[in-house]
N, C-alpha and C positions, 0 to 999 in steps of 0.2 A: 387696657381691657375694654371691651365692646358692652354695649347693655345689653343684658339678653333678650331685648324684646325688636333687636335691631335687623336682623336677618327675618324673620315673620313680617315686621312691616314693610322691609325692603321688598318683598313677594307679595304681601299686598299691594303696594305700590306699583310692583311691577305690571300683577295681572289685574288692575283697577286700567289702567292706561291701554294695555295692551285689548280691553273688552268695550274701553272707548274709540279707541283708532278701527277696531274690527265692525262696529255699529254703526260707524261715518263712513265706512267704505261700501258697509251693506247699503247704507242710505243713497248715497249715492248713485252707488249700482243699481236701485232701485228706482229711482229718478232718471237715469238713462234709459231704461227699459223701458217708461211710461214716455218718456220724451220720443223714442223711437214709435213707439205703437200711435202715437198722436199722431205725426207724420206719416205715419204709413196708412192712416186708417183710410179704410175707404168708405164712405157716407151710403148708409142704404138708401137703393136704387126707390123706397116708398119715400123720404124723406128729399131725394130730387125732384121727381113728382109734382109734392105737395110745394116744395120751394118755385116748380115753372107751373104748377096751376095758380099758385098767389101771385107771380108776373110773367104773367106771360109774356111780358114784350121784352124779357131779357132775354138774349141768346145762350147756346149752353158756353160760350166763352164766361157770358157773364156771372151763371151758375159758377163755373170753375171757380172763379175772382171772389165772389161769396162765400163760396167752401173752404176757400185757401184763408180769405180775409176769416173766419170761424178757426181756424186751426192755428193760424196765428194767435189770436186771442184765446183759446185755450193753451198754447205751450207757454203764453203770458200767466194762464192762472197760475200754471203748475209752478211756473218760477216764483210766482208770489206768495206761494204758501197759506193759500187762506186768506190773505187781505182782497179785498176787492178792487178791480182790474176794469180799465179802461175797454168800454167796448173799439173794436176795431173800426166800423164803419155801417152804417144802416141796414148795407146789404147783409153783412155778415150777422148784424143781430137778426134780421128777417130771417137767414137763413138757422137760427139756431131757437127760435121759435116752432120755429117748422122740426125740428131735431127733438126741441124736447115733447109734445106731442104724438111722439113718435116712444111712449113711455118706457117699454121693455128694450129697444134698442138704444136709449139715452143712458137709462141705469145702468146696463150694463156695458159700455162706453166706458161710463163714468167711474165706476169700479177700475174697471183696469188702465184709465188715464190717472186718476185720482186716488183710488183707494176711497173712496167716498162720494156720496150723490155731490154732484156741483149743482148749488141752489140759484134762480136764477133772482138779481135782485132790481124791481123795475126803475125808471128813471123816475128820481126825485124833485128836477130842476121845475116840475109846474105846482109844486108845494110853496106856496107864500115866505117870501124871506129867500129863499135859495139862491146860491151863488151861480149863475150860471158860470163861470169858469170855472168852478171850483168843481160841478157836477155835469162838465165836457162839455159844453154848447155844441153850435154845429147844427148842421143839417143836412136830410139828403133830396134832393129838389124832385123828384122822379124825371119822366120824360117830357114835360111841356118846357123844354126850353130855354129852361130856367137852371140855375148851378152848375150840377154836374153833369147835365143832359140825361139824366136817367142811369148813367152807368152807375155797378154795384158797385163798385174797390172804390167808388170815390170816397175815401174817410172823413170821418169831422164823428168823433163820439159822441153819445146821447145820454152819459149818466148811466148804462146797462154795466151790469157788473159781475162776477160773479163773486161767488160769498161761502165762505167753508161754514155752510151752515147756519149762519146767523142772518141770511138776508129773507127778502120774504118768496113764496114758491112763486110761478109763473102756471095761470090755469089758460087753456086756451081752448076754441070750441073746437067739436069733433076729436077725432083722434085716429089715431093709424095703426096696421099690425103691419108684417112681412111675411106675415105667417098665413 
């Protein structure tokens, strides 16, 4: 004979699992949809702009490499979950300085890539004690002929990261609408 309490747990059991498998597949699903929209995004044309009036002596191949190297290091954050994620390469933090500045088109960016403001958290490695490998060393030489001759996709991280909220904001001067 059976306990009576054994067909009631079995159906909890059953749909305790069955609202966990359903949760991980939402999540997921949800995760690809951001993952797509990341890639697909196209960077407002004020936020190019402001990225070729800060170098001007990049070409727009090199903007592209900057915008690509920023979208990379965002489909980074998104895999990370909240930990903080290695900047891609100088250009590409230049270029998302210039983005967040750009206030109402970042937040809401960031919303539909994240579900939440991505904080920006600045480089630590010139605080006393700092590991510099530890907090990305690296450099990016600009155009005197030095490094990488100027180009942006040349990587080597700075310690930039991004931060599910615990890192500190990024203020920058001026600011931009598209509006």
């Amino acid at each position: 004979m059976s306990h009576p309490l054994y067909i009631p747990l079995t159906l909890v059991a059953i749909l305790l699992v069955g609202a966990i498998l359903l949760a991980a597949r939402a999540s997921r699903n949800r995760r690809a949809t951001r993952e797509r929209f990341i890639r697909g995004y196209a960077f407002p044309p004020i936020v190019r702009e402001r990225i070729l009036r800060e170098h001007p002596e990049w070409s727009r191949e090199d903007l592209e490499g900057a915008l690509d190297g920023l979208r990379a290091f965002f489909l980074s954050c998104l895999a990370a979950k909240g930990t903080i994620v290695q900047m891609t390469s100088r250009a590409a933090d230049d270029a998302w300085h210039e983005f967040i500045v750009c206030t109402r088109e970042y937040r809401a960016f960031c919303l539909r890539a994240f579900g939440r403001f991505l904080h920006h958290k600045p480089d630590d490695s010139s605080a006393p004690g700092a590991d510099a490998a530890l907090m990305g060393g690296g450099y990016f030489a600009g155009s005197s002929g030095n490094g990488h001759h100027g180009h942006p996709d040349a990587s080597g991280g700075h310690g930039h990261g991004c931060s599910g909220g615990h890192g500190h904001g990024c203020s920058g001067a001026g600011g931009c609408s598209s509006h």
